[in-house]
C-alpha positions as CSV (number, residue, x, y, z in Angstrom):
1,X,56.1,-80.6,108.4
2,X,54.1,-77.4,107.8
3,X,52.6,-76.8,104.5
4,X,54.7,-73.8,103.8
5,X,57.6,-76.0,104.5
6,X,56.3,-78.5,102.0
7,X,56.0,-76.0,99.8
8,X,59.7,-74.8,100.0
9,X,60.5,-78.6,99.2
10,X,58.2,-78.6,96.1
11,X,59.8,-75.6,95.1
12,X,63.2,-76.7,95.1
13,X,62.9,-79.9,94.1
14,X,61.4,-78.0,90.6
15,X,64.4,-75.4,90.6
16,X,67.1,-78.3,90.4
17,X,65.1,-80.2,88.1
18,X,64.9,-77.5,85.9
19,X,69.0,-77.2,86.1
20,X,70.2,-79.7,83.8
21,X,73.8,-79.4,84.8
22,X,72.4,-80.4,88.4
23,X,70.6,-83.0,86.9
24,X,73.5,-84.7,84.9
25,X,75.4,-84.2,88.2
26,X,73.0,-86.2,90.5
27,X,72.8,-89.0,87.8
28,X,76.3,-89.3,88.0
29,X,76.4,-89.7,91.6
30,X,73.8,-91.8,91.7
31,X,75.6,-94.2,89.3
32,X,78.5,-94.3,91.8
33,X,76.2,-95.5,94.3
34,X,78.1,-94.3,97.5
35,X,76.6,-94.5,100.7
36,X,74.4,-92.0,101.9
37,X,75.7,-89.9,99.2
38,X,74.0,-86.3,98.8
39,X,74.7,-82.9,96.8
40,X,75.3,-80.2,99.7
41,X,75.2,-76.6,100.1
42,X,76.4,-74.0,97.6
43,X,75.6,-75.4,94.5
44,X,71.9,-75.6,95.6
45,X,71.3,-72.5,97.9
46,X,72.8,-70.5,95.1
47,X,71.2,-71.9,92.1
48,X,67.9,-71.0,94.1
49,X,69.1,-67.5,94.8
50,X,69.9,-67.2,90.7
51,X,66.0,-68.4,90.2
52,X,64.7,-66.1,92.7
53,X,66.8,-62.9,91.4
54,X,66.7,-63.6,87.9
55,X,70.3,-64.7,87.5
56,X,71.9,-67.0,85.2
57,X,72.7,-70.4,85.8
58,X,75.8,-71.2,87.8
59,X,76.1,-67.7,89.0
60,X,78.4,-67.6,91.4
61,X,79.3,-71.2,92.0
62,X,82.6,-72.3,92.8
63,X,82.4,-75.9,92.8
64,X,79.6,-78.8,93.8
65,X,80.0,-80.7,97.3
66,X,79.4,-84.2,96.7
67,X,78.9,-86.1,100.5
68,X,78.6,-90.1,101.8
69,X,79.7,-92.0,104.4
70,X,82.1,-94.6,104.7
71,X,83.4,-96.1,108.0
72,X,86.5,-97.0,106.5
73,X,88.5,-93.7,107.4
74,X,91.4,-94.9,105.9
75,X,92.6,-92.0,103.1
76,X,93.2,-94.9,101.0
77,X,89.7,-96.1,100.9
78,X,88.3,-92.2,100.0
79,X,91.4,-91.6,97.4
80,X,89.8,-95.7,95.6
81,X,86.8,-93.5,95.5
82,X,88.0,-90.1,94.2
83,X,90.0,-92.3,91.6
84,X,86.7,-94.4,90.5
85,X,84.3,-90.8,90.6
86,X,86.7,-88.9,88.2
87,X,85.9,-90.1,84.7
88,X,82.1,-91.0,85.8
89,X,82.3,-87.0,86.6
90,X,84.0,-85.2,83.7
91,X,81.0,-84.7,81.9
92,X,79.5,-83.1,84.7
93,X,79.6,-78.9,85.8
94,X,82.4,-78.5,88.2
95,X,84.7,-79.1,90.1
96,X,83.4,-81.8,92.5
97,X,84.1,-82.0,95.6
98,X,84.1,-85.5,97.0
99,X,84.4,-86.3,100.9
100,X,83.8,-89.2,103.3
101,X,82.1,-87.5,106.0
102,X,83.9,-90.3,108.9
103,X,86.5,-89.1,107.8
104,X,86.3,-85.1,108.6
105,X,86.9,-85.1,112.5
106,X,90.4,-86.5,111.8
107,X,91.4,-83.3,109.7
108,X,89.1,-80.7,110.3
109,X,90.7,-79.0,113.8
110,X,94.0,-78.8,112.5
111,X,92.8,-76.9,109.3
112,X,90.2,-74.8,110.7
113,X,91.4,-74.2,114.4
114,X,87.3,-75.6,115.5
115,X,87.2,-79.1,117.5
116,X,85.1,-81.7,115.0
117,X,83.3,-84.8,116.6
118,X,83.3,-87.7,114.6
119,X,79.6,-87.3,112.6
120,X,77.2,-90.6,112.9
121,X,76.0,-90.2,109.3
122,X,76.6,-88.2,106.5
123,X,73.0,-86.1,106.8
124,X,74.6,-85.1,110.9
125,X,77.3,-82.7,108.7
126,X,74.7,-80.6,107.2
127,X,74.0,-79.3,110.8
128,X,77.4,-77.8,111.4
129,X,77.5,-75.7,108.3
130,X,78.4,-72.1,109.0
131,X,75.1,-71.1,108.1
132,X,71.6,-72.1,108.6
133,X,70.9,-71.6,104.4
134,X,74.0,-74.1,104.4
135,X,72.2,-76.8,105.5
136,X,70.6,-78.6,102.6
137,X,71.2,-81.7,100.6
138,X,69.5,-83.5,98.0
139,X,69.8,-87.4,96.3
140,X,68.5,-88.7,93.3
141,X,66.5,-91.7,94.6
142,X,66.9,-95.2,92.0
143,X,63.1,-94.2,91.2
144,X,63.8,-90.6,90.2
145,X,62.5,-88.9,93.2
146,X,64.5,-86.3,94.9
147,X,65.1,-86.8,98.4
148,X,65.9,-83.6,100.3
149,X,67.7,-83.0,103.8
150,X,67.5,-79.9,105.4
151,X,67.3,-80.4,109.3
152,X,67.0,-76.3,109.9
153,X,63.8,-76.2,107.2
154,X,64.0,-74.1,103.9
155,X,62.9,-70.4,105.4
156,X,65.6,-68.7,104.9
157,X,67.0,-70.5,101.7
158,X,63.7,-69.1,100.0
159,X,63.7,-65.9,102.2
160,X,67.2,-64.5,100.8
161,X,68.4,-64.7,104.6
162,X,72.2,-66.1,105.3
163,X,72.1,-66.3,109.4
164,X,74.9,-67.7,110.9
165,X,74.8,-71.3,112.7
166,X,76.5,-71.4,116.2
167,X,76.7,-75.2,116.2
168,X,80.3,-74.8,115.5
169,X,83.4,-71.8,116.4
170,X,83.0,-71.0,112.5
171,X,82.4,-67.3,112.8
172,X,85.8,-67.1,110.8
173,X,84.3,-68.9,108.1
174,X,80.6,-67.6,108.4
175,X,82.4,-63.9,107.6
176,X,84.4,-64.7,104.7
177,X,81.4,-66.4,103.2
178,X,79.1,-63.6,104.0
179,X,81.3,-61.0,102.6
180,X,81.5,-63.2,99.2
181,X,77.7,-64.0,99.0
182,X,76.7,-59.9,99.8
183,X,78.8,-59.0,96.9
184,X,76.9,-61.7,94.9
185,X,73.1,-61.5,95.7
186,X,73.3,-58.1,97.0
187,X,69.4,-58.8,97.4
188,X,70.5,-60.6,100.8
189,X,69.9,-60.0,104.5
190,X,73.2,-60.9,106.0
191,X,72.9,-61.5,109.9
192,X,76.1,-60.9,111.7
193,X,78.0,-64.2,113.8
194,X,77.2,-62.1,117.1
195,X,73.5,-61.2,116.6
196,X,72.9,-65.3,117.3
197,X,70.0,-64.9,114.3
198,X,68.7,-61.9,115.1
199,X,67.3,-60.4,112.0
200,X,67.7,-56.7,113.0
201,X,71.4,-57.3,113.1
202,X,73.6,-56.9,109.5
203,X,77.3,-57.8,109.4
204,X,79.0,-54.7,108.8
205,X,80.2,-53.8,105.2
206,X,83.5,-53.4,106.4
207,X,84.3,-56.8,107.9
208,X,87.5,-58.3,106.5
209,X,87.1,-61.7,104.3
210,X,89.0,-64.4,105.4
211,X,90.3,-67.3,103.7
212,X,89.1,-70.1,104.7
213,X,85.2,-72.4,104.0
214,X,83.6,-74.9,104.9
215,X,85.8,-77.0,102.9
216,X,89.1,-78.1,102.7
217,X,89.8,-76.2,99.4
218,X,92.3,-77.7,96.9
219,X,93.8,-80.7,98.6
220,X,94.1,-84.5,98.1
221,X,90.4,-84.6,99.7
222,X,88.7,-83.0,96.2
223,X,88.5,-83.9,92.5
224,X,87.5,-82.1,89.4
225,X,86.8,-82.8,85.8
């Protein structure tokens, strides 16, 4: 790990601490002691953007991806652990959204179109986000540490970049979600699906938003307070 890298860590690891709703959130979920459990994605690359641009708190966050992995795929073991989250999260921000990452490949084609092999572990999703800034998770350890996952690094989470991650077809989803974060943090560089990461190409102003995400939006696969 370079040091600037270990810097980024350090940095974010001070932004969420400083977010108390975060921090009443990863208590939570670390009291429901699911395996390999981690907070994902928006609810952290954005609370970093509101630090860095002098936002408020929760600024633009829809909802807070909760992770783990459970090798029973069975919908009935995830809706036992829905049922058992809800009241440990209704004094948490929200919603949460709660998915058994085993469990994705068997629903993710026919709602997004994109072929999904089965992940190994829950950290294996975070590299088939849309985008690279996508890719980041974080767990509240039993001794209060804060472990953090982000197999693409933290450049571009601190550098205001959203560059699109080929790992997946998602370039449907990668321009939806670029259109919505541009309007947000206008502060952005926004690198189109076609320019592969190339920093000297912008998604176009004009490209339609689509509707669809990363996840599976209201369904039997989320709860909320």
């Amino acid at each position: 790990m370079t040091l600037e890298e270990a810097d980024h860590r350090r940095r974010l690891a001070a932004i969420v601490r400083a977010d108390p709703g975060l921090m009443t959130l990863l208590a939570a979920a670390r009291s429901l002691a699911l395996p390999q459990w981690r907070l994902v994605a928006g609810c952290l690359y954005q609370t970093v953007w509101n630090a860095l641009t002098g936002r408020p708190r929760g600024h633009g966050i829809r909802d807070y991806d909760l992770i783990y992995f459970d090798p029973d795929t069975s919908w009935e073991a995830e809706d036992a652990i829905l049922r058992r989250a809800a009241p440990v999260l209704t004094p948490c921000p929200g919603p949460v959204e709660i998915r058994n990452q085993a469990r994705v490949h068997l629903w993710f084609e026919a709602r997004f179109g994109t072929p999904y092999p089965p992940l190994p572990d829950a950290d294996a999703a975070l590299a088939r986000y849309a985008a690279i800034v996508h890719a980041v998770g974080v767990r509240l350890e039993p001794d209060d540490t804060l472990s953090i996952a982000a197999p693409f690094g933290l450049d571009d989470l601190f550098g205001l970049v959203l560059r699109p991650n080929p790992a997946l077809a998602n370039a449907r989803t990668y321009t939806a979600k670029a259109e919505r974060m541009r309007a947000l943090w206008p502060e952005l560089t926004v690198l189109a699906w076609d320019g592969a990461g190339d920093p000297a190409v912008k998604c176009a102003k004009d490209t339609p938003a689509l509707s669809t995400g990363l996840s599976p939006g209201p369904s039997p696969f989320s709860t909320s307070r």
